[in-house]
ZAMARGU-4260 file (C-alpha; in steps of 0.2 Angstrom, whole numbers, plus 5000, padded with zeros to 4 digits):
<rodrens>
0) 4920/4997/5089 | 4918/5015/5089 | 4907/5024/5076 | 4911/5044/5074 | 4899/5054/5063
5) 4882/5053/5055 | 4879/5044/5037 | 4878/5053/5025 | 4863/5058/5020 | 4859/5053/4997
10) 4846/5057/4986 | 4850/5040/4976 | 4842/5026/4986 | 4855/5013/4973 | 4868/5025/4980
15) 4887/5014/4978 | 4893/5011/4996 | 4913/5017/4995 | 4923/5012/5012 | 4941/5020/5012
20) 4952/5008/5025 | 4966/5013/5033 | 4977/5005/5045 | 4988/5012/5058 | 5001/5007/5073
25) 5005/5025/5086 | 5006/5037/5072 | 4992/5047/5079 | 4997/5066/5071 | 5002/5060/5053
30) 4984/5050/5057 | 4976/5064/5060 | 4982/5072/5046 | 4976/5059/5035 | 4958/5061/5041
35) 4958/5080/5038 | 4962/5075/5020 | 4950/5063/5018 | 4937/5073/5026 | 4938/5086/5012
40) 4937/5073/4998 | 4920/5080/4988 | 4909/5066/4980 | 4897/5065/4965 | 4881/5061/4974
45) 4878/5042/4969 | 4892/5039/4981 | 4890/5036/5000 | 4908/5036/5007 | 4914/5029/5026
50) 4930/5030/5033 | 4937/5013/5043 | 4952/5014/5054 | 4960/4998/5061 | 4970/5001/5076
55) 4983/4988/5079 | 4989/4996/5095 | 4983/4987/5106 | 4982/5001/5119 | 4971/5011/5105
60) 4983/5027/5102 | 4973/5030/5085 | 4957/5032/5095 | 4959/5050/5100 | 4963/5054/5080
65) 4945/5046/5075 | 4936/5056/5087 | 4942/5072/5083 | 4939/5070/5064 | 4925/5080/5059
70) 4917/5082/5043 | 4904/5075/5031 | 4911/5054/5033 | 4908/5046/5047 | 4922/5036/5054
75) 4923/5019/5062 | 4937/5014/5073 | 4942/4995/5077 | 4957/4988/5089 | 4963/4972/5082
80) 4975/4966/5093 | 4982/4953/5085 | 4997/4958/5080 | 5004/4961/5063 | 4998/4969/5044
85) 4991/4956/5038 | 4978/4955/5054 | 4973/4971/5053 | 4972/4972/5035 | 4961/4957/5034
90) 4948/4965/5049 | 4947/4978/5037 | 4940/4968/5023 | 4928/4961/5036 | 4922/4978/5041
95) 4919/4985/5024 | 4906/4969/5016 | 4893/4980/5015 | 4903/4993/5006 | 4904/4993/4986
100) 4920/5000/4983 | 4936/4996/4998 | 4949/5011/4996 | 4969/5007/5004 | 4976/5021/5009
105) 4993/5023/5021 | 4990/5032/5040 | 5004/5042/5033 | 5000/5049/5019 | 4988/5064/5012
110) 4976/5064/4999 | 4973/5079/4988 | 4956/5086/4984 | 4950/5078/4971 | 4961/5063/4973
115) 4946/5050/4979 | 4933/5059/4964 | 4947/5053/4952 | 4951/5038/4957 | 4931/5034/4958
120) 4930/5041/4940 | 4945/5030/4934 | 4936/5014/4939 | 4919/5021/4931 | 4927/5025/4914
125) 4938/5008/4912 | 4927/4995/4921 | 4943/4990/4930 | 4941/4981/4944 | 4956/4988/4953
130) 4961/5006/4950 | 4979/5011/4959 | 4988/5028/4957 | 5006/5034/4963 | 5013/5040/4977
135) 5023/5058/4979 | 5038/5055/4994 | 5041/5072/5001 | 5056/5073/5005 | 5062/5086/5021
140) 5077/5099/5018 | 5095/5093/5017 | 5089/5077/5010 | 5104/5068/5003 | 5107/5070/4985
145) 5107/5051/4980 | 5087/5051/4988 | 5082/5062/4975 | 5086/5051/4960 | 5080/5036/4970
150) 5064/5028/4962 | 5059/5019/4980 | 5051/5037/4987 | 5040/5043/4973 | 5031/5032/4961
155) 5023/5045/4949 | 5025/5040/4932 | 5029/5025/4932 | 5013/5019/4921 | 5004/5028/4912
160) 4986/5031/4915 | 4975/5018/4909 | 4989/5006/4909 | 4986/4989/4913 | 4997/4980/4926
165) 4998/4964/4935 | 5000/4969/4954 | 4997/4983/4966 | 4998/4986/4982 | 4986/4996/4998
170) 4995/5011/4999 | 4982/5022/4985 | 4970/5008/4978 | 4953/5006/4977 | 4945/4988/4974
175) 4927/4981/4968 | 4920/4972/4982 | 4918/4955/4971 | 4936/4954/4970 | 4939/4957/4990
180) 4923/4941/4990 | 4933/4932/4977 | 4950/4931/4984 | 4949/4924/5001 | 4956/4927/5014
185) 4963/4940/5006 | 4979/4947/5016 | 4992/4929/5021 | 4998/4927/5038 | 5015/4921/5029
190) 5018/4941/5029 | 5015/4946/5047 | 5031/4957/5051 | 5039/4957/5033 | 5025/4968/5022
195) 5021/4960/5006 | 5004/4953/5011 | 4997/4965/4999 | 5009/4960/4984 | 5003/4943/4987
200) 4984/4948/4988 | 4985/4958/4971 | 4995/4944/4963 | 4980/4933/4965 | 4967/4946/4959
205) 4977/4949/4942 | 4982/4927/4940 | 4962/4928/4943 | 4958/4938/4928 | 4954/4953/4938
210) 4959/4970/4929 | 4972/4983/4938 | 4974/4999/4930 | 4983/5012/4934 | 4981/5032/4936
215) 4994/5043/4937 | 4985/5057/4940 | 4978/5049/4957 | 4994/5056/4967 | 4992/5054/4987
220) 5008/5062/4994 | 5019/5057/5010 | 5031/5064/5020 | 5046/5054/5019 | 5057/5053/5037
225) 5072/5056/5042 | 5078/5036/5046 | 5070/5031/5029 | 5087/5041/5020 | 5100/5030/5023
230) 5109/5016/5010 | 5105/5005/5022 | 5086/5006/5026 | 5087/5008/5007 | 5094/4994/5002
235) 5085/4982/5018 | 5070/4987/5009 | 5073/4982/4993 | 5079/4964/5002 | 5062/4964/5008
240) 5052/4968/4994 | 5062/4954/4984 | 5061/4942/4995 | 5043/4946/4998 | 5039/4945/4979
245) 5047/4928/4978 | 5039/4921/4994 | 5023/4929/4986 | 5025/4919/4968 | 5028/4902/4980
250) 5014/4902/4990 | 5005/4906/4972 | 5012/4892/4963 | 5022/4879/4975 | 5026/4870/4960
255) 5045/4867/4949 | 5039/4877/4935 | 5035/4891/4949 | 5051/4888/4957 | 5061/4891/4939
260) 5049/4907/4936 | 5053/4915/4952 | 5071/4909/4952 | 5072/4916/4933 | 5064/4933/4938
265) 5078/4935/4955 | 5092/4931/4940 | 5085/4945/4930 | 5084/4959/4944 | 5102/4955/4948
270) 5108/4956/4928 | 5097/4972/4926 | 5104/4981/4941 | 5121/4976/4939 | 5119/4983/4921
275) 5113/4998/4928 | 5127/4999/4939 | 5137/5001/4925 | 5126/5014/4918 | 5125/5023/4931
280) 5145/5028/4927 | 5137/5043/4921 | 5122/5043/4928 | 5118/5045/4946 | 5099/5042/4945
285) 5103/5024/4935 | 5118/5019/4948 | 5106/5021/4964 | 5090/5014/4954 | 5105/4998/4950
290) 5111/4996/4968 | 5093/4996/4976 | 5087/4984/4960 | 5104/4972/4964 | 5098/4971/4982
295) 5080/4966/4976 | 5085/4951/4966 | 5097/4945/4982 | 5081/4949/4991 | 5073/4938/4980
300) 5085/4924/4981 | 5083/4923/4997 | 5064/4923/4995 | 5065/4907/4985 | 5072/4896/5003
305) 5060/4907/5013 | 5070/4921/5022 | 5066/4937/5024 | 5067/4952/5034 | 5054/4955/5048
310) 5055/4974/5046 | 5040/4978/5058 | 5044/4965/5069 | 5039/4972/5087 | 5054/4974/5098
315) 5046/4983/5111 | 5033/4994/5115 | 5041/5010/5106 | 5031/5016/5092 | 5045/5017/5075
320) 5041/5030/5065 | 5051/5024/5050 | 5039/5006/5053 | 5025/5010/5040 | 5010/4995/5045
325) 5004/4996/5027 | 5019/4991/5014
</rodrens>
């Protein structure tokens, strides 16, 4: 363990402890780019705020990122060599008990200033015990035109703020501390190479009575690559997050009424996107939303006899740059 930094320094001695977690695999400049953000993010004073990156390569790429970082939050760096999100997602629940407040963020996305003072102030105002904003895909020049009227890159506006909702995931999230104590362990190996472990975690907090709320106006933004723009990592995406959900709702509730739920709700995605598709005769923006939403609900399908696809499944020792280690 590697600590960078000096604490900072608070008038409050009841300051409230906020940890912002992030986890990475060899993306050590869009890391870097991360920490500059989060350096700049200005707090009221009764917070004390500590950044915590878990390496999960296990030659320590991200180390040189941590050490560079500079400014008023110290930053801690971990290698967790066991491979796979939900490892490395679970170290950094570990790391941060002493911390309040536990803030997800991607290793490649950017935080706004302001954007960690609002979410804060989102949680302070509702008394929610999860507060989760959107995310704004950037997408590079020549992009094709069907990625624009895609859904999958940016999720802002899709609630509205103060709206209450019934998952989340890691990617702009900040959670009480007594719900990370609560749910345990919180991240499930079932989801090592397949994403998801955070769908499953967040479905627990909200069957648990915990409060989710969103915040639209907590944007964090993230450059959207070049191998993410295709139909097909499209539509292997939406596979996966389908059959993550239904894996998900399994592990939840094993039983026959949980198997006719999540068989009802894969039904559902498949009738809505087909419908859609027929929309979408007219409308671009629905017919792409259909196709991806049709995937889904095969995706969840095959969720429901336990297949899925191992997207960050380690081939070799080549670093993907379209392999996020936080979905």
């Amino acid at each position: 363990m590697v600590n960078h930094g000096m604490p900072n320094s608070q008038d409050h001695v009841e300051a409230t402890a906020v940890a912002i977690a992030v986890v990475t695999y060899r993306r050590v400049d869009p890391l870097s780019r991360l920490l500059v953000s989060l350096q700049a993010q200005v707090l009221e004073s009764h917070y004390v705020c500590r950044i915590v990156v878990v390496d999960n390569d296990p030659d320590g790429s991200a180390a040189e990122a941590v050490i560079e970082s500079t400014g008023p939050h110290p930053v801690t760096w971990v290698l967790e060599r066991d491979p796979g999100i939900p490892a490395a997602r679970q170290r950094s629940v570990e790391l941060t008990r002493r911390d309040d407040l536990v803030v997800f963020i991607d290793d490649d996305e950017q935080a706004p200033d302001g954007w960690l003072c609002r979410l804060l102030a989102t949680m302070d105002t509702t008394g929610a015990d999860v507060v989760t904003g959107p995310v704004q895909g950037i997408l590079p020049p020549g992009a094709p035109r069907w990625a624009h009227y895609s859904d999958v890159y940016s999720s802002v506006g899709k609630h509205r703020t103060g709206a209450k909702l019934s998952k989340a995931y890691t990617n702009n999230t900040v959670v009480r501390r007594r719900v990370l104590d609560t749910i345990t362990p919180a991240f499930h190996d079932s989801f090592r190479f397949t994403g998801s472990s955070d769908l499953h975690f967040f479905l627990r907090v909200a069957k648990a009575g915990f409060t989710i709320v969103w915040d639209d106006e907590a944007v964090v933004t993230e450059y959207v690559p070049e191998a993410r723009l295709t139909l097909g990592w499209l539509l292997r995406r939406a596979f996966r997050s389908g059959a993550g959900d239904s894996i998900s709702r399994r592990l939840i509730s094993p039983t026959k009424l949980g198997f006719l739920v999540s068989l009802g709700l894969a039904i559902a995605r498949v009738l809505n996107g087909l419908l859609l598709i027929l929309a979408g005769l007219a409308s671009p923006r629905l017919r792409i939303r259909g196709i991806r939403r049709v995937a889904s609900g095969i995706g969840s399908f095959a969720g429901l006899v336990g297949v899925n696809y191992e997207e960050y499944r380690r081939m070799d020792s080549t670093a993907r740059e379209d392999a996020s280690p936080t979905q």
